[in-house]
C-alpha positions, 0 to 999 in steps of 0.5 A: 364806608366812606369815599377813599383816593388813591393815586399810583403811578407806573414807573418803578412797577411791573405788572404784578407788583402793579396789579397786587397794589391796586387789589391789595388797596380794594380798589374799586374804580380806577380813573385814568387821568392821562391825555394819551393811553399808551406807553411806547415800548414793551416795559410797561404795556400792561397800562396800553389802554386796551390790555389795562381795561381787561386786565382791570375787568378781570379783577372786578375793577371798573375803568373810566378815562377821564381826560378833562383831568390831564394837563394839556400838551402846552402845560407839560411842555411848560414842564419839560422845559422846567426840566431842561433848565433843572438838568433832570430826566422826566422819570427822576423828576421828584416834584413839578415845577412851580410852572406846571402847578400854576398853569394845571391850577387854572386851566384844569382845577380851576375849570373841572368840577371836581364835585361833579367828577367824584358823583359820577363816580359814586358806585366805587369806595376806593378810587385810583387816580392814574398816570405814569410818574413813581412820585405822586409829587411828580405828577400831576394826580397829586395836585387832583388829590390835594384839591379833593382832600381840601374841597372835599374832605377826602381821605388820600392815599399815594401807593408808591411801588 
């Protein structure tokens, strides 16, 4: 069986309709790629790091944070700007703004080994990319998901609840 992404974000699920995507999909390893492992109040504190990893553990699921993936505090503010001039709210946001795509290309993509990421990771056959955006477009996990698809030449998949 050969190596399969995937990505999902949070917003837009419970924790039902949550967990049943990541089972549903086989699922295997699931790779939070968020900075910070809270969400603040109680709408979706089933991704609140502690509760996500023995829910995870649960469900025959291995957890791994790998923090190198996400965009650092000046990238995303680079992106709230971009949202203040577009008028749009960060949770209706449907892509990222040209600026956090050329910043996330070279701070991150450009500096991680992605090669290196996915073999240390070579147990799991389906691995989710993780962070809190509905759309995969949105976010920064799609930008992950595109180089490994062209550097690699792996198969993606973005569930969408």
């Amino acid at each position: 069986m050969q190596l399969k992404i995937f990505t999902i974000g949070v917003y837009g699920s419970d924790e039902t309709s949550f967990f049943k995507a990541l089972t549903d999909n086989g699922i295997d390893m699931f790779c939070d790629i968020r900075l910070r492992r809270g969400m603040r109040g109680g709408t979706y504190a089933y991704v609140n790091s502690t509760y996500l990893q023995n829910k995870l553990k649960l469900l025959g699921i291995k957890y791994v944070h790998y923090k190198e993936l996400a965009p650092s505090i000046e990238i995303r503010n680079q992106q709230k700007e971009a949202d203040k001039m577009e008028k749009v709210a960060k949770r209706s946001r449907q892509q990222l703004g040209d600026v956090f795509i050329k910043a996330y290309q070279h701070d991150v993509l450009e500096v991680v080994d992605l090669k290196s990421f996915i073999y240390s990771l070579a147990e799991a056959q389906n691995i989710v990319l993780f962070c809190v955006e509905r759309e995969p477009e949105a976010c920064h996990r799609s930008l992950v998901a595109q180089k490994l698809a062209r550097d690699l030449g792996l198969e993606v998949k973005h569930i969408v609840l």
